[in-house]
C-alpha positions in Angstrom: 63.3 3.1 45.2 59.8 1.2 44.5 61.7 0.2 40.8 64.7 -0.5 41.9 63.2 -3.0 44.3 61.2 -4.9 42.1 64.4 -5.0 39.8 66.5 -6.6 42.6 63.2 -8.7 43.6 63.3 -10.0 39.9 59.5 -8.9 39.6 60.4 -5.8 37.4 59.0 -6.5 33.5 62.3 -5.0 31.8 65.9 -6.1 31.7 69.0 -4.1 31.6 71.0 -4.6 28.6 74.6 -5.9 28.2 75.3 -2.5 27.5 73.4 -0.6 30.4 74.7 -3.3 32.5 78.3 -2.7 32.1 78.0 1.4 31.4 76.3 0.9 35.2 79.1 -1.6 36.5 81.6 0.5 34.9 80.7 4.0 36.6 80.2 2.3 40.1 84.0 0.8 39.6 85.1 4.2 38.5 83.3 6.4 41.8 84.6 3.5 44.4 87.8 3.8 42.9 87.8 7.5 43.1 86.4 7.3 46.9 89.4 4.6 47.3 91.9 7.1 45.4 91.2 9.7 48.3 91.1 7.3 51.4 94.7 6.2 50.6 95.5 9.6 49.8 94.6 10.7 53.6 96.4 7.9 54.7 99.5 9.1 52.7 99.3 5.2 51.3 100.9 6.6 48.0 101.5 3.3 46.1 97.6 2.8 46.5 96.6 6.4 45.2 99.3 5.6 41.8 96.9 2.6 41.7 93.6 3.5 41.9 94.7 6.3 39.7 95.2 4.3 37.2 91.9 2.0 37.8 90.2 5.3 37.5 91.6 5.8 34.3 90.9 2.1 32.9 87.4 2.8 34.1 86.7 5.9 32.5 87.5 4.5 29.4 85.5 1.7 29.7 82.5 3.4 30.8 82.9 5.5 27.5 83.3 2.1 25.4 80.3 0.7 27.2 77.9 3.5 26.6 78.9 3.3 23.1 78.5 -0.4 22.9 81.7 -1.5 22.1 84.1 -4.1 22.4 82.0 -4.8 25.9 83.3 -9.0 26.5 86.9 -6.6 26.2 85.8 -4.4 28.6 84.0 -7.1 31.1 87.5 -9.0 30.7 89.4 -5.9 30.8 87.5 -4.9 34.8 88.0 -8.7 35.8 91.9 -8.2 35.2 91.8 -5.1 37.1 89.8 -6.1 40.1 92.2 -9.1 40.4 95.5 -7.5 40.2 94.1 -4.8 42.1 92.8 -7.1 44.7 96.2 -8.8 45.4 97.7 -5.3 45.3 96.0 -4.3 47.9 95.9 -6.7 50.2 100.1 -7.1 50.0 100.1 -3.3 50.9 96.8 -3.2 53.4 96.3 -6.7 54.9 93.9 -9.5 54.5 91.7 -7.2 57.3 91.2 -4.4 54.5 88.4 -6.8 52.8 89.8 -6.8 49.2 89.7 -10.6 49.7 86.1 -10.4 49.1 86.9 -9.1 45.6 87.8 -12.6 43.8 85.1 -14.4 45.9 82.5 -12.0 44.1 83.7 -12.5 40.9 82.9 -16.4 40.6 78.9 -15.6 40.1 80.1 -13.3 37.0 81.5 -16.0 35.1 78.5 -17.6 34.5 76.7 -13.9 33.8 79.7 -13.4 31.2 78.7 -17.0 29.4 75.2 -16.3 29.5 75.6 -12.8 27.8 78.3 -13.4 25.7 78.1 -16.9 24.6 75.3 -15.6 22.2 77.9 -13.4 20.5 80.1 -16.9 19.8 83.1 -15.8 22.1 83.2 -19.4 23.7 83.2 -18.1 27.0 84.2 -21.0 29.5 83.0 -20.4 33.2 85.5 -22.5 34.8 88.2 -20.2 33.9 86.3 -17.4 35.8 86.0 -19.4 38.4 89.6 -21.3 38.8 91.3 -17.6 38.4 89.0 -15.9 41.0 89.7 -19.1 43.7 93.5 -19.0 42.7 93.7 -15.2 43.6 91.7 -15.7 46.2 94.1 -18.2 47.7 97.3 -16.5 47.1 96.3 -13.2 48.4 95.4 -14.9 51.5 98.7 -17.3 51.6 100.5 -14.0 50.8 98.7 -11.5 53.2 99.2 -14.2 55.7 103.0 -14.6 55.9 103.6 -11.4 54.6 103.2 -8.2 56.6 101.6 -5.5 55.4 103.5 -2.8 53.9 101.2 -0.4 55.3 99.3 -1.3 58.1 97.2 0.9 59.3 98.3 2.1 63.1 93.7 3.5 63.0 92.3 -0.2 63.2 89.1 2.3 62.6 90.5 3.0 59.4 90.4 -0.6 58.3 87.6 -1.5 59.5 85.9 1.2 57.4 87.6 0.2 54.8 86.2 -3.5 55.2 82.6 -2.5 55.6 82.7 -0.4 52.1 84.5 -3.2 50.5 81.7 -5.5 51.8 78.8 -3.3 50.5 80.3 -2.6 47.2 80.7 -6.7 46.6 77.4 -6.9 47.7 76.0 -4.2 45.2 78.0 -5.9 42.4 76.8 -8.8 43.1 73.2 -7.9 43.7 73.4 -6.3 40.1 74.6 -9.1 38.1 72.4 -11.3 39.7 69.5 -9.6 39.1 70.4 -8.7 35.5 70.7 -11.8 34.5 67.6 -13.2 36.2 65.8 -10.6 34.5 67.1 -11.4 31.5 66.4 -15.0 31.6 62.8 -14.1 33.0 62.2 -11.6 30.3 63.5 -14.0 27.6 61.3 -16.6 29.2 58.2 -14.2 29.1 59.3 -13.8 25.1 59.3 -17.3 24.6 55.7 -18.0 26.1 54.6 -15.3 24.0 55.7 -16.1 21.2 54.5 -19.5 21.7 51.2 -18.3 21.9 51.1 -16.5 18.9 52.3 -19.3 16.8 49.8 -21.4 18.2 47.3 -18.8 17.5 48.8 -18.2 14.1 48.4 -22.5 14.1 44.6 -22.0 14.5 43.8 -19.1 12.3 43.5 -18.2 8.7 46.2 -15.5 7.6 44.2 -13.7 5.0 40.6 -13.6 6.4 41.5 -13.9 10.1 39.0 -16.7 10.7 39.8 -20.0 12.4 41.0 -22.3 10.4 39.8 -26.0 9.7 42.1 -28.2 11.7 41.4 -25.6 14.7 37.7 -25.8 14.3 37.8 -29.9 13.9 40.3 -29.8 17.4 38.0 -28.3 18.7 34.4 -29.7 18.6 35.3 -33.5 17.1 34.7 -34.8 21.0 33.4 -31.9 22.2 30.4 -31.8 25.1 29.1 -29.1 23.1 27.9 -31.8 20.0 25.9 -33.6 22.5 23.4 -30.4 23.0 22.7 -30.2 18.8 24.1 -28.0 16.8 23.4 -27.0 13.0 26.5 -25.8 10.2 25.9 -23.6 7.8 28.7 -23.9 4.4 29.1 -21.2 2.2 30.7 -21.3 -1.0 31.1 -18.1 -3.2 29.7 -18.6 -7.0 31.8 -18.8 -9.5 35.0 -17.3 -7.5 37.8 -18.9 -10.1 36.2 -16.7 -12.5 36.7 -13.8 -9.9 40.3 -14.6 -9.9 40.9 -15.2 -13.7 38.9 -11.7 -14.5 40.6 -9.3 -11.9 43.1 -10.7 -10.4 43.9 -12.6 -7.2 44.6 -9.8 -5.3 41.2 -8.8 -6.0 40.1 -12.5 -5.1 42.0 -11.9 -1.8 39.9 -8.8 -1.0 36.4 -10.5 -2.2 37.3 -13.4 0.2 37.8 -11.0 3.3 35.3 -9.0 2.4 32.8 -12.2 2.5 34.4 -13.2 5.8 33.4 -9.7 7.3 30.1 -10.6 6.5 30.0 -14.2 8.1 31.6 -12.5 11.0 28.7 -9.9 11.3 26.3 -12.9 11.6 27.9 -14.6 14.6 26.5 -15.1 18.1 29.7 -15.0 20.8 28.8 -18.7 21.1 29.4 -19.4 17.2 32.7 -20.1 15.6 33.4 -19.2 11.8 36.0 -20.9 9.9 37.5 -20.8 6.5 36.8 -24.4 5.8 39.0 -24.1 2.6 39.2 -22.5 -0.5 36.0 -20.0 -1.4 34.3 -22.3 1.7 33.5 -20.7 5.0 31.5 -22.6 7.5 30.3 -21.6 10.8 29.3 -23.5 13.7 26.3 -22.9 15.6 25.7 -24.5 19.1 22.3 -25.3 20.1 20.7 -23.5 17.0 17.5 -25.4 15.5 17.3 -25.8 11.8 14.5 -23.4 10.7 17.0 -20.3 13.0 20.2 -21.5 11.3 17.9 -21.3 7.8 16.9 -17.4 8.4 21.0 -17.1 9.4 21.9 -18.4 6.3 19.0 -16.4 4.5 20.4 -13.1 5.8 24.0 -13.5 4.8 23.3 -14.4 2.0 21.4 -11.4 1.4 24.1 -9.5 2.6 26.6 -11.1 0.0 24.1 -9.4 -2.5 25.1 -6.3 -1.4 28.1 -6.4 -1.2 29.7 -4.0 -3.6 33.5 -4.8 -4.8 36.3 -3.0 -6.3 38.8 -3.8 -9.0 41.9 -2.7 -9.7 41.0 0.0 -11.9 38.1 0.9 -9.6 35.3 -0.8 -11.1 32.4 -3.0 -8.8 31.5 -5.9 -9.5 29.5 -8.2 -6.8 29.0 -11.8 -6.0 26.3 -14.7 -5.0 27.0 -17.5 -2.5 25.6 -21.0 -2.1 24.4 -21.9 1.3 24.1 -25.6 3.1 22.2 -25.8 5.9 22.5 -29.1 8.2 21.4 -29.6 11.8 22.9 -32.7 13.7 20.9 -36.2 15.2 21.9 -37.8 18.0 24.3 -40.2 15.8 25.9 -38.1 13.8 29.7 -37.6 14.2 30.8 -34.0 13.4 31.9 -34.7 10.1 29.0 -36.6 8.8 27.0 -33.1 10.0 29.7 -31.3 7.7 29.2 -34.1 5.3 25.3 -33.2 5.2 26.0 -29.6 4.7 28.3 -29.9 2.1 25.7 -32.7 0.1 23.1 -29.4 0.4 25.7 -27.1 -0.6 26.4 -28.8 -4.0 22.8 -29.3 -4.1 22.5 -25.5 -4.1 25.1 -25.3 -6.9 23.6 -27.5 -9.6 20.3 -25.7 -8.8 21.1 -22.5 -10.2 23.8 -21.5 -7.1 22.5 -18.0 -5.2 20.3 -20.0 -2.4 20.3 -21.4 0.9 19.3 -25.3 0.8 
């Protein structure tokens, strides 16, 4: 009961499918139909039993087309026919007082649930025509019921009035499921959406291969950012020689050497540090508040690390790798890319040095 109150409350985090939804619809048709089917039959209403014979038939077969997924805008189409004709049927032989009236007023909400669903399939499916058909029916059955006596009126007014409530709670049910589908599909979809959303954003702000931010999320971030005001020093690594990497093994193995490095930037982070790959073989982290003799010993000990690092071919062989380091710390004046600026100026520094140092 808990579920299917948060289902009906729209709070529940699934959906049903087209295809649950009608298999469901389809089976509830078929057991009021069947519960009809006998009423009439103690009532010895016999032109009623034929009928709800048949509508027990129809739904039968589309309960086993539903579960199958199949042809289900035929079968939704098919169950509109039927609750129409069915609804003018009985009111001509029961009265306006039996409450198959109700029947057509219930159906104009499904319209809209059979564009939503099926539109996305290309059918076309117009609304309106739902609605104008259920209101036409509507109208007719009640001219007709009202200048037409019954065939059968029923001499138990008990009779018909339990026949009204059950017609009530059945249009209720019906509706109460179709309403709730579909705002649980549209709130589901809607939960999709945001989440996707997210993840391209994320995806927006990351590197693909090394999983690091990226530059553009790293500059978003921290160009006007309170956090420049408290000082802040950049470290830029570059790897030595990594063209040469690629060219000898392959840049599949280049790929590999470039996450491996990241791991190792990663390793050296404090949670209030960011690491980027700031393009190419270039990875650059960002360190908040850190003084320039600290971010000097940071830089020291990845680059040791680097040393270590021992990486495969192809055919299994290792080979391993140096980095080049820049080290710059920002001054009251400097914008944030004048401090990358100063880090870069030390990094090439590094490089026509002899490369494998921190400058």
């Amino acid at each position: 009961m808990k579920t299917i109150w948060k289902y009906i409350s729209v709070r529940a985090k699934y959906a049903l499918t087209k295809k649950q939804a009608m298999s469901l619809t389809m089976l509830l048709l078929g057991v009021f139909h069947a519960w009809l089917l006998a009423f009439f039959a103690f009532y010895s209403i016999s032109t009623m039993v034929v009928i709800d014979g048949l509508a027990i038939a129809l739904y039968t077969f589309c309960y086993i087309k539903a579960r199958k997924n199949q042809n289900l805008f035929l079968l939704f189409n098919l169950s509109y026919v039927e609750i129409m004709l069915h609804s003018l049927a009985a009111i001509l032989l029961t009265g306006v007082n039996s409450g198959f009236a109700l029947f057509p007023i219930a159906m104009l909400p499904l319209g809209y649930y059979a564009t939503y669903n099926f539109d996305l399939e290309k059918k076309a499916v117009n609304p309106m025509f739902y609605v104008i058909t259920s209101v036409a029916v509507f109208f007719l059955a009640r001219g007709f019921g009202g200048v037409i006596p019954p065939l059968h009126a029923f001499s138990d007014k008990r009779a018909e009035t339990i026949l009204y409530i059950v017609n009530y709670i059945v249009v209720l049910v019906i509706i109460i499921l179709f309403f709730s589908t579909l705002l649980n599909q549209i709130k589901l979809l809607e939960s999709q959406r945001i989440h996707q959303n997210r993840k391209l954003e994320e995806l927006s702000k990351t590197d693909a291969l090394t999983g690091l931010a990226n530059r553009r999320s790293l500059q978003e971030r921290y160009e006007n950012s309170e956090v420049l005001k408290g000082g802040y020093a950049l470290i830029l690594g570059d790897i030595d020689d990594f063209k040469q990497v690629n060219d000898t093994y392959g840049h599949n193995v280049g790929d590999e050497t470039l996450k491996a490095v990241s791991d190792v930037f990663k390793n050296a982070v404090r949670g209030e540090d960011t690491v980027c790959r700031w393009g190419g073989e270039e990875i650059l982290i960002f360190l908040p508040g850190c003084p320039l003799d600290n971010a000097k010993i940071r830089a020291q000990h990845i680059l040791e690390n680097i040393r270590k690092l021992r990486l495969k071919t192809q055919d299994g062989k290792t080979f391993r790798i140096t980095m080049t380091l820049g080290v710059a710390v920002s001054d009251e004046t400097d914008t944030f890319s004048e401090v990358v600026e100063k880090a870069d100026d030390k990094l090439y520094k590094g490089k026509n040095e002899g490369k494998n140092q921190v400058v």
